[in-house]
Structures are given as structure tokens and as C-alpha cells.
N, C-alpha and C positions, 0 to 999 in steps of 0.2 A: 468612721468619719467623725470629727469634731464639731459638737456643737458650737453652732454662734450665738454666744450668750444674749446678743441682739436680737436672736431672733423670740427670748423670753420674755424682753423686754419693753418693746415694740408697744404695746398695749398701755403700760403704764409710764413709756417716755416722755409725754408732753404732763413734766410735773407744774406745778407754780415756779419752781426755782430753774428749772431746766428753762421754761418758758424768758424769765426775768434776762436769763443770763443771754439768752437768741436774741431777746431785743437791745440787748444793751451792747453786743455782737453786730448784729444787723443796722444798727445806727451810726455803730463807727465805721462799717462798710458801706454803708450809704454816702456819709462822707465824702470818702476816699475816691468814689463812681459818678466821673463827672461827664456829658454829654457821651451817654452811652445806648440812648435810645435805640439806635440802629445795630448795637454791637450783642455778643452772644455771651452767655454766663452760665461756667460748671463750678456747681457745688459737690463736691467728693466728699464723703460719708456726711450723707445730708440728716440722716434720720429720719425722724416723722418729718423735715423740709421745715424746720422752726425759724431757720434764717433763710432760706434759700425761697421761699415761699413769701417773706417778707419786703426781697428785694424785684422780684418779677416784672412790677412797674416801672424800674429803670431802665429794661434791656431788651430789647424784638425777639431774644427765644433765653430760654432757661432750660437747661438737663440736669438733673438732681438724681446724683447715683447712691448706691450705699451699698454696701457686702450681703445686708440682712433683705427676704423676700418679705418678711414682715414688715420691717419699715417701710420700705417702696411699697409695698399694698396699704398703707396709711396716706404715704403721701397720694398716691392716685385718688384714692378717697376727695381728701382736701381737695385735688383739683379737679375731680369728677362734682365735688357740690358745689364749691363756687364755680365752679366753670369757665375754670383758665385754660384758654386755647393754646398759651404760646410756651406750656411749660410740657416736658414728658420727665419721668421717672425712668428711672433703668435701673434693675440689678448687676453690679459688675464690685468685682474682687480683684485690683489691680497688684495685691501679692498674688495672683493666678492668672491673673488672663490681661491683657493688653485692652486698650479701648482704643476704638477704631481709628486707623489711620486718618481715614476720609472726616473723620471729626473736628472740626475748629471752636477753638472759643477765644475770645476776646479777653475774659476775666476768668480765673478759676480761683478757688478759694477752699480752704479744709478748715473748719471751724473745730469740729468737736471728733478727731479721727485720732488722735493720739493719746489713744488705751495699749493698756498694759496687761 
């Protein structure tokens, strides 16, 4: 089986520049997200959740997926110490597996998923 390089990485992903670049990411998405309070938000390969974690306050639920079990066990963190009720984490590999039918979202977004 092939390793997910992500899942090495995970620890030391929230760099200064990785961070700079989510906010400067997450502001132009803020933007763009207008009366959305009541609406749903998937972030697909969220990572550590460096934008998806940023945008939370606009939307009544947030799913933040990513391939690596590492990163999702950071993001849970995050949302286990501030103590975000309206967001969950998933692990899902959509080169592998399908996400759920029964799942809606209003807004989805892929920030940082196009690796090589």
C-alpha cells in the first residue's frame, strides 16, 4: 500500500507560510460568502483545517474532509480545544470512495488539494 506523504506531514503543516497563505486564502473566501449563515460548507483536502477552520463563523455546519488520518486527528484537536460544535472532520479519499449521497452542502471549496 502507498504511503500518503500527508500523513508525514501532518505535524509540521501548520508552517508560518502555510498559515500566511490560509489567511490570505480564507479572506478572499470570506468575501465571496455572502448571507450564508443558515447554509452548509465542505472543505475537501482541508489539512490541519487552516481555512476551513477560519471560515466556521459564516455557516450553521462545516465538514472538513482530507485523504490523510493525520491531518483530520489535528483538525479534531482544533475543534475539540476551541470547542466548535457546528464543524466535524471526516476522513475520505474521493480518488477511492464516493461521499455520501445523503450529504448536502451549500458551498464547497478545494484550497490546497492540487499536488503532484
Amino acid at each position: 500500500m502507498e504511503e500518503n506523504v500527508f500523513e508525514r506531514m501532518a505535524k509540521k503543516y501548520d508552517s508560518p507560510e502555510r498559515m500566511a497563505l490560509a489567511k490570505i486564502i480564507s479572506d478572499r473566501v470570506r468575501l465571496e460568502l455572502k448571507e450564508t449563515k443558515e447554509k452548509t460548507l465542505l472543505d475537501y483536502g482541508s489539512g490541519t483545517g487552516l481555512v476551513g477552520l477560519a471560515l466556521t463563523d459564516l455557516v450553521k455546519q462545516s465538514t472538513l474532509v482530507d485523504s490523510s488520518e493525520n491531518m483530520v486527528q489535528i483538525i479534531q484537536e482544533k475543534i475539540d480545544t476551541q470547542d466548535i460544535r457546528h464543524v466535524t472532520a471526516k476522513v475520505l479519499d474521493l480518488t477511492k470512495e464516493n461521499i455520501n449521497r445523503k450529504s448536502r452542502y451549500h458551498h464547497c471549496f478545494f484550497s490546497f488539494t492540487s499536488h503532484s
